[in-house]
N, C-alpha and C positions, 0 to 999 in steps of 0.2 A: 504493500500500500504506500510508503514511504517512499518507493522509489518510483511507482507512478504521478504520485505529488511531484516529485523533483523533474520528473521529465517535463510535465507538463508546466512546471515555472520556467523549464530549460528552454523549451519550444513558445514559450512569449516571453524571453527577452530574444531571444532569435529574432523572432517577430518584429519588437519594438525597436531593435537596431537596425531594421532596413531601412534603404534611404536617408541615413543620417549618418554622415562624415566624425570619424573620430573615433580610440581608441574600441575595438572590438573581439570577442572569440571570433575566430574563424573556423571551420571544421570541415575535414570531408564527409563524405559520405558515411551514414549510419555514425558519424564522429568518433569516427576509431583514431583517429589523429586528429589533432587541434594544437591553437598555440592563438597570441595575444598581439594582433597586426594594430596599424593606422589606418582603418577605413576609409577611401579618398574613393567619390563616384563622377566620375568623367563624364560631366554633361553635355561636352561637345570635344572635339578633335583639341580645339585651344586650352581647355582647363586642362585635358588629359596628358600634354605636353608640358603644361608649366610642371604639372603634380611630377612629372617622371625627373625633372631637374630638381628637386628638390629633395632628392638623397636615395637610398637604398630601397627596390621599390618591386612589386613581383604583380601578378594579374591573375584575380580570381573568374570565372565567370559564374553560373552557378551550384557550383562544390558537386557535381554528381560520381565525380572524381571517388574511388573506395582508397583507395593508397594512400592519397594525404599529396598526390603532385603538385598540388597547388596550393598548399599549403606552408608558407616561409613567415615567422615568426618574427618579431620586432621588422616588421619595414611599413613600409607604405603600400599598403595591399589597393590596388587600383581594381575594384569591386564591378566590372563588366556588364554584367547581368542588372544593375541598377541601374546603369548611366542612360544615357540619351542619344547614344551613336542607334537611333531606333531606322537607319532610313531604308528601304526594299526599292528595289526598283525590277521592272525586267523588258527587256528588246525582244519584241517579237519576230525580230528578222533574224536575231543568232538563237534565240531560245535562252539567253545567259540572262541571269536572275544579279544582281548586285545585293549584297546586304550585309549592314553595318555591325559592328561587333557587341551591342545588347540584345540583340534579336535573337528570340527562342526558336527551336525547330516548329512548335507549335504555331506560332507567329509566322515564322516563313511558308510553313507547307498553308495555313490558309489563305497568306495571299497569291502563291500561286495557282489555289483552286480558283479563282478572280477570273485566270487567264488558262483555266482548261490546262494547267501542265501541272507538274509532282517531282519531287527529287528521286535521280535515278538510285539511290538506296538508302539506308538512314536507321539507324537504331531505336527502342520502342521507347525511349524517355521524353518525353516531347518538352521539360522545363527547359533543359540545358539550351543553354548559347549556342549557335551555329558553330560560329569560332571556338569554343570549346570544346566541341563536340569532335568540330574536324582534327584540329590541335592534337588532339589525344589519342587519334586512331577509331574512334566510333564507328562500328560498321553493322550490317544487318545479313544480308549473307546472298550466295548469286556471283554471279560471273565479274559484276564491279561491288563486292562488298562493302568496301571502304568507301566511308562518305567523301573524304579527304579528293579521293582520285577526281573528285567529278568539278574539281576547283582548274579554273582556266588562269585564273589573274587573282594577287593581293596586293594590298597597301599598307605594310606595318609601320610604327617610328623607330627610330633608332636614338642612341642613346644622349644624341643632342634634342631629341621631341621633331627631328625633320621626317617625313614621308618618302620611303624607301617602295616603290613599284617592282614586281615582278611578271613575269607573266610566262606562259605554259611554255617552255623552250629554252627559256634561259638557264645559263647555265648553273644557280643558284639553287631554283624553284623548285625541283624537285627534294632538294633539302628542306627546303626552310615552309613547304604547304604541309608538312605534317612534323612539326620541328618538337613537340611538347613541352612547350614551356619556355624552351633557348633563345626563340626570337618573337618578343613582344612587345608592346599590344598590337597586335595584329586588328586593325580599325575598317578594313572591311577586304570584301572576298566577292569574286564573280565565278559565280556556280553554272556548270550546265543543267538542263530544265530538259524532263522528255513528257511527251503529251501523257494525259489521265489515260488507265488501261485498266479494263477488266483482266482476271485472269483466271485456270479454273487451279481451287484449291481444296486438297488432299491431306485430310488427318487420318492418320493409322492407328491403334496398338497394334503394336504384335512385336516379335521379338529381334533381335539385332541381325540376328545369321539373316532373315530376310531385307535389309538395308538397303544392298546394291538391287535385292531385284524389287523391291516398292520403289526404286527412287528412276526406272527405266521410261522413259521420256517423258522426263521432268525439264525444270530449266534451273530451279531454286531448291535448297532443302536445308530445313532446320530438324534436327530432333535431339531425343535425351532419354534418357534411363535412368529406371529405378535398380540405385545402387547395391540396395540389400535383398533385391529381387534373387536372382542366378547367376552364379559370378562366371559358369560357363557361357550361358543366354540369353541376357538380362530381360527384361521388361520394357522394349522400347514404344516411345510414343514421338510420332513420321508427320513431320508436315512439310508436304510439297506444293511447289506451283507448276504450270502447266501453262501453255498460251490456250487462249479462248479467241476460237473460231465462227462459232455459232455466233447466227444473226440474230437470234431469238434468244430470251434468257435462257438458260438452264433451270431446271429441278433437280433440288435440293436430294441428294442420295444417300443411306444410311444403310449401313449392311455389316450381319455380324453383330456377336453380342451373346448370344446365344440365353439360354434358359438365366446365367447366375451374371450375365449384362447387367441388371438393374442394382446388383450386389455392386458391381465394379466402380460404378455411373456413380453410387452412393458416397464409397469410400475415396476415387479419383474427385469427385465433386468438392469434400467436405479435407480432401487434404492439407492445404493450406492452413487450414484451423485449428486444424489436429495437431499440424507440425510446429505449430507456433505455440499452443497452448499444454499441448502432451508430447512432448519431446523423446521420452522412453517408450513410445508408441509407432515411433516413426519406422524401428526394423520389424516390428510384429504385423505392421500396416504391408508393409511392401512385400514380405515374405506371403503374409495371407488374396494378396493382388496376385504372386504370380502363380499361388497353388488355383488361381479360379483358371486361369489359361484364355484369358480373353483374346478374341482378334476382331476389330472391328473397322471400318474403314467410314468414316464422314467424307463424303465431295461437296463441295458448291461454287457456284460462281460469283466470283468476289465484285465490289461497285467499284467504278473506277475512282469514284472521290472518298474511298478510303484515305483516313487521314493515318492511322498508326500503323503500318506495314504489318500489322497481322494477319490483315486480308482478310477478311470478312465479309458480307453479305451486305453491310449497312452500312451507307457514309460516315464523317467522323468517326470518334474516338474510343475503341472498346470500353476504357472506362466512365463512357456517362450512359452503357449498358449490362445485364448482364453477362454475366463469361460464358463463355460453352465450356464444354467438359474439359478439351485437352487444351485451352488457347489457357484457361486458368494454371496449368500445369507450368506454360513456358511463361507466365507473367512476371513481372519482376516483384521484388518484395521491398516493403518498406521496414523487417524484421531481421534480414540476414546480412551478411558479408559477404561480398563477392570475391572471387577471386578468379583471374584467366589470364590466359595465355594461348598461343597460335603451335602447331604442330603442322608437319606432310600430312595434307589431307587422308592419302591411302592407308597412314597409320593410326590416323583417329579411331579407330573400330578397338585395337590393339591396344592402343594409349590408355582408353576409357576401361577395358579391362583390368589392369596395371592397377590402375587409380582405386577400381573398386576393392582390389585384393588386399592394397595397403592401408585402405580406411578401413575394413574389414577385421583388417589385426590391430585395430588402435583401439577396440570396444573396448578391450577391459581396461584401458586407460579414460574411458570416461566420454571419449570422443567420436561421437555421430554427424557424418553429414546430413548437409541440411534439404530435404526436398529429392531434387533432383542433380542427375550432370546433364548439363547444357553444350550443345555443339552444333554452331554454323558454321557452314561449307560455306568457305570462298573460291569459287572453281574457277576463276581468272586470275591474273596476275596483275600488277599495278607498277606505273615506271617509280613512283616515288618511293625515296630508299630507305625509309621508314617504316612502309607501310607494312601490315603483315604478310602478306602476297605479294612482297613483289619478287623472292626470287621463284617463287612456286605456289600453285595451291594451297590452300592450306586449310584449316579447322580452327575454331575458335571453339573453347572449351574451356566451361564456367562453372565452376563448382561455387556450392555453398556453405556455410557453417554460423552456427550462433556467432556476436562479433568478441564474444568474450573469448572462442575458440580460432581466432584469425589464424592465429601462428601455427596451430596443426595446416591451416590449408597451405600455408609456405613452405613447411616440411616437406607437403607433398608436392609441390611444386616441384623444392629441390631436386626431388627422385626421381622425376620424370624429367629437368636436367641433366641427371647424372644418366640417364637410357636413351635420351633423345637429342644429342647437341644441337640438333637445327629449330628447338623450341624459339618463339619468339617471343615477345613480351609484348601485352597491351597495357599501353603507358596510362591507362586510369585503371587497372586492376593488377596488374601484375606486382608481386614483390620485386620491385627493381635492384636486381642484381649484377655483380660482375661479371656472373656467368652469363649473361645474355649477350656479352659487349663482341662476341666469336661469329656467334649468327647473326647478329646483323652488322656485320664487319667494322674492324678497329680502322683501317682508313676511313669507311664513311664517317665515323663515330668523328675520327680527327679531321675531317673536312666540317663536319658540320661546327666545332670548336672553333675554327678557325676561320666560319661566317659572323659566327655570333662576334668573336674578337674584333673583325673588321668592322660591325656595326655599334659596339657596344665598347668602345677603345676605356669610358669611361667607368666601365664596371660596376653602372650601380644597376641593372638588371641580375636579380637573385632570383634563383630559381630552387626549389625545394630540396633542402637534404639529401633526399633519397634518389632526385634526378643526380645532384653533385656527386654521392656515393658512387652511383652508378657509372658515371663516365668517367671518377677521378679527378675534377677538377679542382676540390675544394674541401675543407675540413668545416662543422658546424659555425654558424654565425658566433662572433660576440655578442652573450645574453644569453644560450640557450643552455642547457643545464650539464653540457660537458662542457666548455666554457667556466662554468662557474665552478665545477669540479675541478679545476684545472688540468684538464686532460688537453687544453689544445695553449699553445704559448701567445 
């Protein structure tokens, strides 16, 4: 009871401190990490310039971030997502969209429904900043997963507050359009735009060994398993797309299920609640799901002004409806930690096994994941050398766990480092580590240093701990509690 009290005084001074300039917490996501910034909101291009000459300085947009990337302690935190860089534009003769760096996805994708077009991919958060979003590696899954890739042109400042242009080609660009966090504020981006699209869309159970062949001419696919289902088999639940040819709508297709379906429908329905509220139910839930042996297949045809890339039946936003059975399974939570990373798509199947074995042997230490594992296919490549795809296909794979148990998911992290060296990292979930610095190559890593250097000669662009750890460039700020420990000189 006392800790629901606290949370909910936690969540109105959050509250009370938007929009107002001056000392603030700042936190990531689920506020597994936090620290005590200068709250400065950049109401136009001018203020956000004077604020960045005015000392040591980093750029929040809004914190959906789980690692804490954006999070740097005593500086001058230039707060994104509250300012006034709100402007959208779009040219109907290139299809490129312009938009300024406080604008939310939610805000973008509906003023391109204005003009009949849609982002060609995009992740299910719809608060975060565009520029945040792309920044960090955001992606949804398909042949251009990555939101990032679908950027033509930027305008960031640099570290005298002057306007720095890039555009698709240059020799820079491919660095600095998915940079996280290195090169900031990034004050606006020209996106390409493809027209609104029906498409037809495919929910499965059924189990992993059938994967490759439910996913046979598809063009798109997300899916995920239950991890304490069958650690030979698991319990997967398949959601694909398909292009929609039909002139006429389609009807809705349900099949499968059989006699103890409405047992399954119950228990998959009410999971979430159970997983949040009975935690030591979660492997007796999953085990009792895959002794029923369900296989069931959902189709339908999705509206082209779907706003949340779930693809659904009904314009706008899944949540101001309710869920269907499996779209509630892959929703995101406002309860757990996330944690991912990118893997060779072909070994995702493999990965996800690994994963389940060694959560598996951590029970008797106390530790259950949370839900489900989460894996989108990115079956295309990307030129940007950040991106997760761009030397290969790849998998994005998302695990969960309570946030008091974050550090078991790093653990596992690590072991799937130690099996996989081509893992990559997604720079708002991943435990950023040295170990990543291999796969996505130590030259890129020292070219991108030595963009940031040429733009930032003045060094007052700080950027999070855990990004500095990662690339080597830096030991904790003065003021932060190894500092004070005197661990740094």
């Amino acid at each position: 009871m006392f800790r629901t009290i606290r949370n909910i005084q936690a969540r109105r001074a959050i509250a009370r401190a938007e929009g107002v300039e001056g000392p603030r917490r700042i936190y990531s996501w689920i506020h597994v990490f936090r620290g005590e910034a200068n709250a400065r909101i950049p109401s136009d291009p001018g203020k956000l310039a004077d604020d960045m000459v005015q000392g040591l300085y980093s750029c929040v947009g809004k914190s959906h971030s789980y690692n804490g990337v954006q999070i740097v302690p005593g500086v001058n935190a230039m707060i994104m997502s509250e300012g006034g860089l709100k402007h959208t534009a779009y040219d109907p003769v290139t299809g490129i969209a312009t938009v300024g760096a406080s604008v939310s996805v939610r805000e973008l994708k509906e003023f391109l429904l204005t003009h009949d077009r849609r982002l060609i991919n995009s992740g299910n958060y719809m608060a975060q900043t565009v520029v945040g979003a792309l920044a960090t590696g955001t992606h949804g899954f398909g042949e251009r997963g990555v939101m990032a890739d679908a950027v033509v042109g930027l305008t960031f400042l640099d570290g005298a507050g002057q306007r720095v242009t890039l555009k698709r080609g240059d020799p820079d660009f491919a660095y600095v359009a998915l940079s996280f966090g290195t090169i900031a504020p990034i004050i606006e981006l020209q996106i390409e735009t493809v027209p609104v699209e029906a498409f037809i869309s495919t929910s499965h159970i059924n189990r992993l060994s059938k994967l490759r062949e439910l996913q046979q001419g598809t063009i798109a696919s997300n899916w995920a398993v239950l991890p304490y289902s069958d650690l030979e088999d698991p319990v997967m639940m398949l959601h694909t797309l398909a292009p929609c040819h039909a002139a006429a709508r389609r009807a809705n297709v349900r099949k499968g299920g059989g006699l103890l379906g409405p047992i399954a429908n119950w228990i998959i329905g009410r999971y979430q609640w159970l997983d949040k509220w009975v935690p030591p139910m979660r492997r007796p839930l999953q085990r009792l799901i895959n002794r029923l042996k369900i296989v069931r297949r959902d189709q339908i045809q999705t509206d082209p002004r779907d706003m949340d890339y779930l693809y659904d039946p009904t314009p706008g936003l899944a949540g101001d409806r309710p869920p269907n059975i499996l779209r509630g399974c892959f929703s995101t939570t406002f309860t757990g930690y996330n944690l991912a990373f990118f893997v060779p798509l072909e070994k995702a199947p493999a990965v996800v096994k690994f994963i389940m074995r060694e959560a598996d042997d951590l029970r008797d230490l106390g530790f259950y994941l949370k839900g489900i594992i989460s894996v989108r296919e990115l079956t295309g490549t990307t030129p940007l050398v950040f991106g997760a795809n761009h030397r290969e296909p790849v998998a994005a794979i998302d695990l969960f766990a309570d946030p008091r148990d974050y550090a078991w998911l790093e653990r596992l992290q690590r072991l799937v480092l130690q099996y996989e060296p081509a893992t990559r990292p997604h720079f708002g979930k991943s435990a950023l580590m040295p170990e990543f610095r291999d796969a996505l190559g130590q030259a890129e890593l020292a070219r991108l240093m030595n963009i940031h250097r040429t733009h930032y000669p003045q060094k007052n662009l700080m950027f999070s701990e855990r990004v500095r750890a990662f690339l080597d460039v830096g030991r904790p700020l003065a003021g932060l509690a190894a500092a004070d420990s005197g661990l740094v000189n």
